[in-house]
C-alpha positions in Angstrom: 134.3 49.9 -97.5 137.8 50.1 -97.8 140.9 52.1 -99.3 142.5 50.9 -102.5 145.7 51.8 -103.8 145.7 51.4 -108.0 149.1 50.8 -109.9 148.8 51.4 -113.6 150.7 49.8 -116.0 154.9 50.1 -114.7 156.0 48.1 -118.3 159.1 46.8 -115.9 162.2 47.6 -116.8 161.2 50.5 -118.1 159.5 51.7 -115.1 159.7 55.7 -114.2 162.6 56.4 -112.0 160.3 58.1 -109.7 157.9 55.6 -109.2 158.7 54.1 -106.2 159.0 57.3 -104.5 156.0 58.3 -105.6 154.2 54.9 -104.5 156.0 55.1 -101.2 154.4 58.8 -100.6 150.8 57.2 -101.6 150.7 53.9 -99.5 152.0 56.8 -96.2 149.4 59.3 -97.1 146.4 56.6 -98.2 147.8 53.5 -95.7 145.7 51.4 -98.2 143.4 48.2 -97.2 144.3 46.7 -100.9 146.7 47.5 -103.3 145.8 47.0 -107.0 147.8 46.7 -110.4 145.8 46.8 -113.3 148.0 45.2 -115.7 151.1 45.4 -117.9 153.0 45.0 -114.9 155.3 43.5 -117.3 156.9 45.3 -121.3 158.3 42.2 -122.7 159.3 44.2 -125.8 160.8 41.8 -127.8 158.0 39.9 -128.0 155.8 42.4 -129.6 155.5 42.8 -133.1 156.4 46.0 -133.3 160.0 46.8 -135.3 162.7 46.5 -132.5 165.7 48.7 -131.2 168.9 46.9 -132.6 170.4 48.3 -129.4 167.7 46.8 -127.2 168.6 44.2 -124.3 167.8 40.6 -125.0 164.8 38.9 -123.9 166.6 37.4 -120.8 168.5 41.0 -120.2 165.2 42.2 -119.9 163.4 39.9 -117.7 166.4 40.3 -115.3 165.8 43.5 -115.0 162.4 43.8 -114.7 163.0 41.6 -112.1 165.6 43.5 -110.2 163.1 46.6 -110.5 160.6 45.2 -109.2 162.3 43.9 -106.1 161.4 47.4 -104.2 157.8 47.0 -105.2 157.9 43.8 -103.9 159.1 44.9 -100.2 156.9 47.9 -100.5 153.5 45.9 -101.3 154.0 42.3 -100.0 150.3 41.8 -100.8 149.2 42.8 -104.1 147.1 41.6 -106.7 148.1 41.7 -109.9 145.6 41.9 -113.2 146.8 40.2 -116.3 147.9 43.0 -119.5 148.4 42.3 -122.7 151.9 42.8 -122.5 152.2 39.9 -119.9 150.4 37.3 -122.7 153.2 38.9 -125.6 155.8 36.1 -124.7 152.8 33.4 -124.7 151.3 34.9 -128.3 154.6 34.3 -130.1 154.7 30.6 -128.7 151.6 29.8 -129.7 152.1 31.4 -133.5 154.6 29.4 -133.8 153.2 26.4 -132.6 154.1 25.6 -129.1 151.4 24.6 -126.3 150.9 27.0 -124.0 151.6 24.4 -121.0 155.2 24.7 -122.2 155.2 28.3 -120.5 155.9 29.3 -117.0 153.3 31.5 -115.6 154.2 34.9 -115.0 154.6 35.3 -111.2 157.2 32.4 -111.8 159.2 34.2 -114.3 159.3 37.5 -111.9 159.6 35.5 -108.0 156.7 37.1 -107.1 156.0 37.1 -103.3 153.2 34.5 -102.4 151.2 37.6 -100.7 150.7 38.5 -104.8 147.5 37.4 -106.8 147.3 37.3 -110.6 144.4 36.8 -112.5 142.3 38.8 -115.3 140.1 40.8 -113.4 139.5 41.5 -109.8 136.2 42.7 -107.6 136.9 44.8 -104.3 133.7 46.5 -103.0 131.9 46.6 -105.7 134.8 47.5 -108.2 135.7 45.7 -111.0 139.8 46.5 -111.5 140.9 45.2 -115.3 143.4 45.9 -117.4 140.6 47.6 -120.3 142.2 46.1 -123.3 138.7 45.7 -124.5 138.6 49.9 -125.7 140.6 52.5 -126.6 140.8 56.4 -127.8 139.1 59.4 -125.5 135.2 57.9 -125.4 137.0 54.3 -123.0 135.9 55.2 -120.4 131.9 55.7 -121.7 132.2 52.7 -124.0 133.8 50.4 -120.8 130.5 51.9 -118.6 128.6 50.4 -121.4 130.3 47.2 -121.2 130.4 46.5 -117.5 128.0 48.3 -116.1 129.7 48.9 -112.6 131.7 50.9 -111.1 135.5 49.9 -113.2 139.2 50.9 -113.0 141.6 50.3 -115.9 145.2 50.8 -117.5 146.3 50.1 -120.8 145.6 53.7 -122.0 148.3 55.3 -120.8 147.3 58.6 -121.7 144.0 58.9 -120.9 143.3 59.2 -117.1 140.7 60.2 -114.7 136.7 59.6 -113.5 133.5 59.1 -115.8 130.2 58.9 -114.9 127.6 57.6 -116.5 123.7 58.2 -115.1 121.0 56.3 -117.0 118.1 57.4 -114.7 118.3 54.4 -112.7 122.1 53.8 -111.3 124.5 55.9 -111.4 128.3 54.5 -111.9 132.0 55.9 -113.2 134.6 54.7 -114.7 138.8 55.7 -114.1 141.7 55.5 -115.8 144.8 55.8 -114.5 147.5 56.8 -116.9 150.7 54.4 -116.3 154.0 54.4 -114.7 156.2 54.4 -117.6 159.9 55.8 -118.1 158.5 58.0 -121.2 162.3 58.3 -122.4 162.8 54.5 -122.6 163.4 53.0 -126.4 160.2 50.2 -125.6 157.7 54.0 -125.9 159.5 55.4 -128.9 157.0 54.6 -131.0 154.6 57.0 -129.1 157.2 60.2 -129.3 155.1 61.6 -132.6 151.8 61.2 -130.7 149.8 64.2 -129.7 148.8 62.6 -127.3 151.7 61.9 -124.1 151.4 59.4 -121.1 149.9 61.0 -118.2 152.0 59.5 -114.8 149.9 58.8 -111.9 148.0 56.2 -110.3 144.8 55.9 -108.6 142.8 55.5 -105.0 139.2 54.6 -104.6 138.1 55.5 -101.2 134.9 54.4 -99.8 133.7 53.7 -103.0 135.0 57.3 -104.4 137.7 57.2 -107.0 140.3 59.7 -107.7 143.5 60.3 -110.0 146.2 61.5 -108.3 149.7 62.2 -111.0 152.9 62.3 -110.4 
């Protein structure tokens, strides 16, 4: 068993400006085996489908900058994997409405020179743990509903504000499920949509230690 570090959900550029702070105190206090990001690593707001901020940087403004923030993540975690969000597929959604094979598209660690120590894929397993973005539910009962799903221990995103541990005990096993908020800039134009919500983004990540998982905010 091991130490893992869980990154949820930065929507580069508009990352918190504390973040990396933050994730520099973590990987001193926790000196984690593995390093995890559970997703929506990227925003790319222009390419939701959501009514857009006249004012908002263009799609190539934006990947620039997401690249240049995510440069000090890059030198902090040289080995990371990286869970696919739905926000990373946004840009390959609008190609293929309107037509366009998806072989046309880069992959994502292209578009953002990720190191080569970084790993991308839907879903990753690290003792026992299943670490996925959780796209698949939603509202204040995920957490239950994703135990019903998988089974196994699990850490998602995606929620944003919804974090911290569930267990479920059917008599037989016993297993939890975390959330871990996200990492997000709350005062950025790409999370106005959210500002009338009672419910705000808790900032935080996660560590799962031996097998134990805990939220820790910002």
């Amino acid at each position: 068993m091991a130490t893992t570090l869980v990154i949820s959900d930065p929507h580069t550029p508009f990352m918190h400006p504390n973040a990396i702070e933050f994730l520099k105190d973590l990987k001193k206090t926790f000196q984690p085996d593995h390093v995890v990001c559970v997703g929506d690593l990227l925003d790319c707001y222009l390419f939701s489908s959501f009514s857009h901020d006249p004012d908002a940087l263009s799609a190539k403004e934006e990947w620039e900058s997401a690249v240049e923030q995510l440069k000090p993540l890059y030198k902090l975690f040289p080995r990371l994997d990286c869970c696919i969000g739905n926000h990373e597929l946004r840009h390959l959604k609008r190609g293929l409405d309107a037509g366009l094979p998806s072989w046309l598209f880069r992959e994502v660690r292209d578009i953002i020179k990720a190191p080569e120590g970084w790993k991308f894929g839907h879903h990753f397993n690290i003792d026992g743990v299943r670490y996925t973005h959780g796209e698949e539910v939603s509202g204040r009962n995920a957490l239950v509903n994703l135990l019903q799903i998988y089974r196994q221990n699990v850490v998602i995103g995606h929620l944003h504000s919804v974090a911290g541990v569930t267990y479920l005990n059917n008599g037989i096993n016993q297993c939890w499920a975390m959330a871990t908020g996200c990492m997000i800039d709350v005062d950025a134009y790409a999370f106005q949509y959210g500002k009338n919500s009672k419910d705000k983004p808790v900032i935080g990540c996660g560590v799962v230690i031996d097998g134990v998982p805990s939220f820790i905010p910002m």
